[in-house]
N, C-alpha and C positions, 0 to 999 in steps of 0.2 A: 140344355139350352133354354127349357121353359125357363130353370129358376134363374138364369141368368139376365135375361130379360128385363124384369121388374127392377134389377141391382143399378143397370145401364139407366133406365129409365128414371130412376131414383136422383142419379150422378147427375141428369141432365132438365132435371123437372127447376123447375123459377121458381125463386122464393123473392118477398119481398123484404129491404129492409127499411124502414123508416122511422123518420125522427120527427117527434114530435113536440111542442112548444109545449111546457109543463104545465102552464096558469091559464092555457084557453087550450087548449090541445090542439093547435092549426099544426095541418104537417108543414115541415120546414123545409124537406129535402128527403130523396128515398132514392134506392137504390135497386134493380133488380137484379141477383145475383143465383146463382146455380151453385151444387156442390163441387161442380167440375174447374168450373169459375175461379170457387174460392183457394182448392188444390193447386191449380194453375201460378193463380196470383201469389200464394204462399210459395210454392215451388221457383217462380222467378227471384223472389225475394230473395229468397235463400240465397239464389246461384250468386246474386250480386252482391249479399253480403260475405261472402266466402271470396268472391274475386277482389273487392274491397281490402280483405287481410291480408290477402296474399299478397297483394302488390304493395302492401303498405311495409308487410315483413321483407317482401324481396327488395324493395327499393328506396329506403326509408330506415334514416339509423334505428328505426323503431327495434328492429329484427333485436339489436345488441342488448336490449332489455328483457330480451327473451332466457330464461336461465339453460344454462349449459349450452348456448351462442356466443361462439369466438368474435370478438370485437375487433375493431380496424388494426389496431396493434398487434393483439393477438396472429391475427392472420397476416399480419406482414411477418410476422417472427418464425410462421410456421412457411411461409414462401423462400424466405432467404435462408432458413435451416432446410430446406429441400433441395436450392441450389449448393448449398453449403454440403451437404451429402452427397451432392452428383455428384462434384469436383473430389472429393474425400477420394469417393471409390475410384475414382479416373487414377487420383494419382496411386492408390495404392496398387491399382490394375499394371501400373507402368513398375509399380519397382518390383513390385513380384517377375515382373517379365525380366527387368533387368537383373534381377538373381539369377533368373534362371539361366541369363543367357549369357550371368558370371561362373556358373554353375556347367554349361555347354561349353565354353572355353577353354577353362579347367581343367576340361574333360577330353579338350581334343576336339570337338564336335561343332559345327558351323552354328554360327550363334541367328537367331530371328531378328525379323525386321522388324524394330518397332513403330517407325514412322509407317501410319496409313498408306495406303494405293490411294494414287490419285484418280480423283474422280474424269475418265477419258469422255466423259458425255458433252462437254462444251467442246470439246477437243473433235470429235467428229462430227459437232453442229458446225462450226467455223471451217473444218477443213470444206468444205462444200459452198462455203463462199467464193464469189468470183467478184475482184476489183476490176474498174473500170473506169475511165475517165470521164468526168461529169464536164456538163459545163461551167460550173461553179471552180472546181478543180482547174479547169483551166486559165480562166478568168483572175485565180490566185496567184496562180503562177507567172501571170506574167503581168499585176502589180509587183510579185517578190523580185522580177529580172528589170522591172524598171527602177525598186529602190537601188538595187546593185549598182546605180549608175553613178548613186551618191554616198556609196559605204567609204566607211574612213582606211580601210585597210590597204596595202598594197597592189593594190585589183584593178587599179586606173589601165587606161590603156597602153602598151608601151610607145606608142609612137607619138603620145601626149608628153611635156615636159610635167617632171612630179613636183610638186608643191607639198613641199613639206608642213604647212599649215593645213591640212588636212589628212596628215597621218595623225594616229593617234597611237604613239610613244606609250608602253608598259612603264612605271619607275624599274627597274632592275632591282633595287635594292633601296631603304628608306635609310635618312641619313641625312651628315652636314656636308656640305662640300668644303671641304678643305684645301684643295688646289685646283685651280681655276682653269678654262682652257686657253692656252698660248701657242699656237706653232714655232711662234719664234724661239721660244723656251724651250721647246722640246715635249709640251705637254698635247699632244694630240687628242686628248680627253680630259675627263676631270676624275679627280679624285677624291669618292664619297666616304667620309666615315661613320663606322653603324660597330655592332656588335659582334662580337664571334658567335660564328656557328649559327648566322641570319642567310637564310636561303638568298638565291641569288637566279631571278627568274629573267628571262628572254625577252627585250620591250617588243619585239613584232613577230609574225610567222614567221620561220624560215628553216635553214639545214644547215646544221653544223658542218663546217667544211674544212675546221681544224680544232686540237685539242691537245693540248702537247703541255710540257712542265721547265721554267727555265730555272736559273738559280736564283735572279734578282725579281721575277715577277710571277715567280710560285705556277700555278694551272694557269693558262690560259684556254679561252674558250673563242671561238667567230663565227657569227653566225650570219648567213648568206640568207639573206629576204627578197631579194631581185631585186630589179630597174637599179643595180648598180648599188644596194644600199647594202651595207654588211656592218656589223655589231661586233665589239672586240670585248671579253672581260676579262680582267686583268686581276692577278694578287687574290686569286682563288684559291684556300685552303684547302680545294674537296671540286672533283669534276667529278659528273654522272651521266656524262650522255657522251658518246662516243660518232666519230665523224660518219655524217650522211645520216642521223637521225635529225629525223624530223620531229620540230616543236612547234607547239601552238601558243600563242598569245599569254604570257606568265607563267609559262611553265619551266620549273626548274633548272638548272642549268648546272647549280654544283653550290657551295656553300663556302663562307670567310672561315676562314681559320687562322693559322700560327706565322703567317707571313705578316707583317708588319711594317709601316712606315717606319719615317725616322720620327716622327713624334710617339714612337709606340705602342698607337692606335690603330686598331685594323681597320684597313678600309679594300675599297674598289675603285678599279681604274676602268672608268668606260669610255669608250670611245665611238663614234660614228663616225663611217665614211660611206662618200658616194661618190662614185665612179672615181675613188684615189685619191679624192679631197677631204681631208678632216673637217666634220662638223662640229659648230660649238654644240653640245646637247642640254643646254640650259635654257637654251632657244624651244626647245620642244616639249623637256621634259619639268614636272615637279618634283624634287626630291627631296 
């Protein structure tokens, strides 16, 4: 302890330093400084010039100057050959399983699953939810029952006379029309012509309520929509819906085929009626 003393004391004892003016000797400036001091002052230096490189190396293309330092290229080459490895093994993991489990088959032996388990963890976070009617929710729902009051569909009330200017008529089938409607004539509809083997869809909701095949007018289809309106297709090559199914708005109904006019052009024979009256449907529809 004595000789330690004098060492401390040493480290902490003031020295001066000063500058002097060469050609008259005035001091200029001085500085009182200790050995402790000048350890200190050097020691900070340091830290900050070390913290200085580092940041300049970690954040500052400087680093890539650095030798055996992967450059921006480089390390995008070495990321995408990483993912390019994980994918490798993934699939090679899958065909190996799939040998094997051409390999269990083979063999008589129940083959593994290879698609994952699902993950049941959202699956018993959501089972624990409870729906409940908000006020928002309500509030939705009955702007959605007051637009219902103005939808174009069959949905009017029945005790309202229907106004066929606000249905909104599917085309059946896209085409010329070739023979016009006439009742007097005999044409209770009009007759479209289009292509063989052109789908032939349902202009409104409704149920088939007949389906049958004659000799002069190949399948025919009719489809009952309510408020007395029902839809006749005529010179169908192909029917696929069968009576008392229900269709929606363009959906299928059977397709043109090998029945033919007398210009022999395939077409379709559609027809509207309401409550028993033939409609012109050029009135409603674009075809």
């Amino acid at each position: 302890m004595a000789n330690k003393k004098p060492y401390i004391h040493k480290l902490r004892s003031k020295y001066r330093l000063i500058i002097y003016n060469d050609q008259t000797y005035a001091e200029v400036w001085y500085m009182r400084l200790s050995r402790l001091n000048v350890m200190s002052i050097v020691g900070i230096l340091g830290l900050l010039l070390v913290g200085i490189v580092v940041s300049l190396i970690a954040f500052t293309p400087l680093r890539e100057f650095i030798p055996g330092y992967p450059d921006r290229q480089t390390h995008r080459e070495i990321v995408t050959n990483a993912l390019r490895l994980d994918s490798l093994e993934q699939q090679v993991q899958q065909w190996v399983l799939y040998n094997d489990n051409i390999s269990r088959i083979l063999s008589g032996k129940e083959p593994l699953n290879i698609e994952g388990e699902s993950d049941t963890t959202l699956a018993r976070r959501y089972r624990s939810i409870v729906m409940t009617r908000s006020a928002e929710d309500s509030l939705f729902r009955k702007q959605v029952e007051e637009m219902e009051q103005f939808n174009l569909t069959v949905s009017s009330a029945p005790d309202k006379p229907q106004d066929f200017a606000s249905l909104h008529f599917f085309p059946p089938v896209r085409g010329k029309v070739i023979e016009k409607f006439s009742p007097r004539s005999g044409n209770f509809g009009v007759a479209i012509s289009t292509q063989t083997n052109s789908t032939v869809v349902t202009a409104l909701e409704g149920t088939v309520i007949a389906a049958f095949w004659t000799l002069d007018m190949g399948y025919v289809v009719q489809v009952q929509h309510g408020l007395g309106l029902t839809t006749t297709y005529k010179k169908l090559g192909q029917s696929i819906k069968k009576v008392g199914a229900h269709l929606e708005v363009g959906e299928v109904v059977g397709m043109i085929g090998a029945v033919k006019s007398k210009t022999k052009t395939p077409i379709l024979v559609f027809e509207i009626w309401h409550n028993g009256t033939p409609v012109n449907p050029e009135q409603h529809i674009i075809f």
